[in-house]
N, C-alpha and C positions, 0 to 999 in steps of 0.2 A: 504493500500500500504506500509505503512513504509519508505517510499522513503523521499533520505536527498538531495535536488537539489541545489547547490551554480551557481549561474550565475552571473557573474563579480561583485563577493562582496568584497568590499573595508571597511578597518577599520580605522580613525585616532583618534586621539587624536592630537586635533590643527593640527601643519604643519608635526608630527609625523607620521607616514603611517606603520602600524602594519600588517598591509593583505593587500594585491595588489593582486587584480582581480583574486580571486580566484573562478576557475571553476572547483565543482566538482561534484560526485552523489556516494554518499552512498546506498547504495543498500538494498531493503528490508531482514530484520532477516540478515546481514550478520554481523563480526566481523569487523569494521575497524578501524586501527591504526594510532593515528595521532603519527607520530615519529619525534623528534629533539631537537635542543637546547635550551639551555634556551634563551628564547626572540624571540626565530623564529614563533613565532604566533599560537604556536597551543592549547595554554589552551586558548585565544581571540577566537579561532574559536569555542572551546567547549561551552564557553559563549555563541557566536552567537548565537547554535542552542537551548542553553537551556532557550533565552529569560533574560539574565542578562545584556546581553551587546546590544546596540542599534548599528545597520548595519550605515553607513557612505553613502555608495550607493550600487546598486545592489540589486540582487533577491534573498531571500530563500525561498524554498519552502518543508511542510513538510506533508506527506501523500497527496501530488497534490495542496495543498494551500500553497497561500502567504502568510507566517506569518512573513514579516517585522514588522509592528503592535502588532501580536498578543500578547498578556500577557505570562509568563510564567507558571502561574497557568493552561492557557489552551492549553498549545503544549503537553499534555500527555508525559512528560518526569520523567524520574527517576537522580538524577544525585548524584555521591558517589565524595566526596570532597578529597583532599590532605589530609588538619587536620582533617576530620571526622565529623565536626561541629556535635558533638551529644551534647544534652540536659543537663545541668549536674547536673540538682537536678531532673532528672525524670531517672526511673528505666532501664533496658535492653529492655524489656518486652513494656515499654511504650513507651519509644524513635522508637522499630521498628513499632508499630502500629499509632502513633500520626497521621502519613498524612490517615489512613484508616478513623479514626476515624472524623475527616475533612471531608470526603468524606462521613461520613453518612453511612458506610456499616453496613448491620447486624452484629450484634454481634456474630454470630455461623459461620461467613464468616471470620469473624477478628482472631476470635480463631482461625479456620483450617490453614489459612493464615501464623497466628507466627507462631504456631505446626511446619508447611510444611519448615517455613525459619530455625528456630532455630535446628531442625534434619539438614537440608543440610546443616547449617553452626556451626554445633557442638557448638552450645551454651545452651546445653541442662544443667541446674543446674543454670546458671547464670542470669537465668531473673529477679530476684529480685537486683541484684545488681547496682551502680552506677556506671557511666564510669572514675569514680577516682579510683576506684577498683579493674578495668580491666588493664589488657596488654597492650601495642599499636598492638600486631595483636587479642588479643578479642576485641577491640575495631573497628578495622578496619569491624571486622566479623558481628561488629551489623553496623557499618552503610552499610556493602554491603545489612545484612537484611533487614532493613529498605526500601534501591532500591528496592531490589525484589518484596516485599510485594507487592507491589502499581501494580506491573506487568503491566506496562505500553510499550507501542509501543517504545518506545525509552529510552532506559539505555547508560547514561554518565557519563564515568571516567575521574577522573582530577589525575593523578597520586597516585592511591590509595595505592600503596603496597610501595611506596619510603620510609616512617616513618620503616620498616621493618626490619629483617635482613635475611642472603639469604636463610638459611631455610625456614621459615614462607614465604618468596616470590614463592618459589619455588613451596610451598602446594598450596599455594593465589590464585597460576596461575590457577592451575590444576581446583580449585574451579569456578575462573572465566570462565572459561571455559565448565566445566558441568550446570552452572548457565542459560546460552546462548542456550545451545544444549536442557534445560527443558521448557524453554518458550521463545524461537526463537526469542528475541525483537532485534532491529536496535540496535545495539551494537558499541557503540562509543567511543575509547581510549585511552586518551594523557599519552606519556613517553617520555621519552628521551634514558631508558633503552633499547640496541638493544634486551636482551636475549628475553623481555619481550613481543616486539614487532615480533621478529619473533617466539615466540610460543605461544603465544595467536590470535593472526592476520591469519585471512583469507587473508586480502589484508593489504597492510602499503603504507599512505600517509605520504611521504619526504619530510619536511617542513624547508627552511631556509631564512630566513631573512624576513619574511610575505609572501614570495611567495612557489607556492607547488612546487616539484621539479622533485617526479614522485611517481607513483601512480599504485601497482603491486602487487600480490604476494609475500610470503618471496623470495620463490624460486627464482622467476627472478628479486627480487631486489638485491639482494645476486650477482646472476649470470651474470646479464645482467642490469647493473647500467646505468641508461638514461644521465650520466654526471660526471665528476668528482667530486664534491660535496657528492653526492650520496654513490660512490665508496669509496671517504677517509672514508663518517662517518660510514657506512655500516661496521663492521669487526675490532678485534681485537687480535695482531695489526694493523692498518692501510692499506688500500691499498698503494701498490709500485707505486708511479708516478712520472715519468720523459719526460723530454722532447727527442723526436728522431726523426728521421730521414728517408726517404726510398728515397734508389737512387738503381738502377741499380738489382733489386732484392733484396736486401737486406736493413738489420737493422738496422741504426748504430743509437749508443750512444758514442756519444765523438770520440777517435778513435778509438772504436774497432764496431765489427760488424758482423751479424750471416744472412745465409741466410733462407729466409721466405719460407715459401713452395709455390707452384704456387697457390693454389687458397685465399691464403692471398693478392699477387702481385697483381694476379686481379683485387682481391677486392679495395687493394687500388688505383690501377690505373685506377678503371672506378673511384673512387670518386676525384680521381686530387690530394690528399694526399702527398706530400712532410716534410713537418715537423708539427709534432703533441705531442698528451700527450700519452706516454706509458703508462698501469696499469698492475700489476699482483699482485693478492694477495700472503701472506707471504706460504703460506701454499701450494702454487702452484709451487714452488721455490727447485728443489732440487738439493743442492750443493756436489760438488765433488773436487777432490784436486787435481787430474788429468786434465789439460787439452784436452780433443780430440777437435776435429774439429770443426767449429762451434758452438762455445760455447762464453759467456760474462767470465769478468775474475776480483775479488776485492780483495781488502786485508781486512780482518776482522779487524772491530775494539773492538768490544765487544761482549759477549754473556750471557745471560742473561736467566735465567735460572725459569724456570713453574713447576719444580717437574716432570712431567709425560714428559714433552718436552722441548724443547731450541726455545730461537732464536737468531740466529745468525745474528748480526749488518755490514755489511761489504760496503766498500765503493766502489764507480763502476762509475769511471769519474765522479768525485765530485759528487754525489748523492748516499745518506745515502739507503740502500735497508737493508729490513729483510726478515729474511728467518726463517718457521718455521721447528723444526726438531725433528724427537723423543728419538736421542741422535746424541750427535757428540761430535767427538775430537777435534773439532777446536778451538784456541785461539788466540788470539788477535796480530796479525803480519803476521798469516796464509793468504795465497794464496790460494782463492777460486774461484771454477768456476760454470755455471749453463747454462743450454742450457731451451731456451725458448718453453714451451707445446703448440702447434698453438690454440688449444681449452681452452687455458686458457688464453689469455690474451685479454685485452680491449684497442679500441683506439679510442681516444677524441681529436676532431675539436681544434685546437690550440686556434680561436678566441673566438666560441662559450663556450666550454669547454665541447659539446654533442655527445655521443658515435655513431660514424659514421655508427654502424651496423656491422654486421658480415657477413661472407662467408655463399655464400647455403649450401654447404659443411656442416659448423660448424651449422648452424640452422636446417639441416637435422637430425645432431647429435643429436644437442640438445633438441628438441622435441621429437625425437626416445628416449630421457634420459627419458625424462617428460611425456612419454605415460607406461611407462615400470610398 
């Protein structure tokens, strides 16, 4: 099966609480990303399944058993470390073969095995070397080898490519990647890196403060963020969120205000919505120095500058908004305005902080997107 099942598993350390009732299921041979920040629990949860860390309460289950109990040595796992933990008076060559050898394989199985690792992870010349010798991304390359070899049902990373620079991350990915698609194992990811997470990930699990946040696709975690949380970490820079307003068809933020189209009104009038969290991302954001009509209206304060694009800082009733752009002439004093895309913006439950959903309209859209 492959199958990764968490039922309200809790992690402490004394009166510390690391994971709060986390329910999830990793899905057999798929990619999943555990995404977030540092301390938000997701290299604890990678322990979980890999048998280093002992559960507090709750169920995991893996291939259809309970293996709260079970040993590490026997949950048929692979796992690739942060520092690489490789051997450092044992060769390339022996450090990727050491667990086979443990395992008692033939010897004409152990050869094909490194053969097979050291072509897909270009360490062909380097077997006799020691990891004092190596790079930190040849180094990284023998311990992915090492995972492989063992080809076991479940392969776990702890942030393997962070030691890296963006090149070598870049190649690392691509590797991780063909790695997964040659022998289909449960594939398990922690970063904090977004790039990382949405191009390597099948699905990415949102992890912050021990609890999960939501649980999707790049695509619709990108597109369709389950909460403000989500939304800000998701994207760089930041998503736009402010607090606003709906009265009488329309928008407002502070005192200005733009009218919604009618199946936005709707939508928020079957939900009771009066004041909530606006989102729009920067990139969704396009300013103009003309006012027309329903349009929002800031003064720039800064703009800041990506080589290939800008973004423009500008203020919009006390709240800091960016807007991304691929040139502009705007500077800091300028009068800028921006009328809002109905299909691009999010809006989040003021208490809750949980995106209240979209218009049929805009999920008609947007699935007609996601089929295409």
């Amino acid at each position: 099966m492959k199958e990764i099942v968490f039922e309200n598993v809790c992690k402490s350390y004394g009166k510390a609480k690391i994971i709060e009732n986390l329910n999830l299921t990793i899905q057999p041979g798929e990619r999943l990303i555990l995404l977030g920040a540092s301390g938000c629990g997701k290299s604890t949860t990678l322990r979980l399944i890999a048998g280093l860390e002992e559960i507090s309460s709750g169920s995991l289950y893996m291939n259809g058993q309970l293996v709260n109990d079970v040993a590490s040595g026997e949950r048929n796992v692979s796992m690739v470390f942060q520092n690489y933990a490789l051997y450092p008076h044992m060769t390339v060559a022996d450090n990727i073969i050491y667990g086979l050898k443990i395992q008692k394989l033939p010897k004409e199985e152990i050869v094909q095995r490194l053969k097979s690792a050291v072509d897909m992870l270009e360490l062909n010349g380097l077997e006799d070397r020691k990891p004092k010798d190596l790079s930190g991304g040849q180094r990284q390359r023998v311990a992915l080898a090492r995972a492989i070899v063992k080809r076991s049902d479940f392969l776990l990373l702890d942030e393997p490519l962070s030691n890296l620079d963006a090149q070598l991350r870049g190649h690392a990915r691509k590797e991780l990647v063909k790695i997964h698609q040659t022998y289909h194992q449960t594939f398990v990811y922690v970063t904090h890196d977004q790039v990382e997470a949405m191009t390597v990930g099948e699905r990415i699990a949102v992890m912050h403060a021990g609890r999960l946040q939501m649980v999707d696709t790049p695509y619709n975690v990108y597109n369709r963020p389950a909460n403000v949380f989500t939304a800000k970490f998701i994207g760089s820079p930041s998503t736009n969120i402010f607090t606003a307003h709906y009265a009488d068809r329309s928008l407002q933020i502070g005192r200005q205000a733009v009218r919604l189209p009618e199946f936005w009104s709707a939508h928020l009038g079957k939900n009771g919505c009066r004041e909530f969290y606006l989102g729009i991302r920067p990139e969704h954001i396009r300013l103009e120095q003309e006012k027309p009509d329903n349009m929002f209206a800031g003064t720039v304060k800064y703009v800041e500058e990506y080589g290939n694009r800008c973004g423009v800082y500008f203020d919009l009733e006390g709240h800091e908004v960016v807007a991304i752009c691929e040139r502009t002439e705007c500077k800091p004093g300028d009068r800028v305005c921006f009328a809002l895309e109905a299909d691009k913006i999010h809006i989040f439950d003021k208490q809750s902080t949980k995106n209240i959903g979209y218009p049929e309209v805009y999920c008609e859209h947007f699935y007609q997107y996601q089929s295409v």
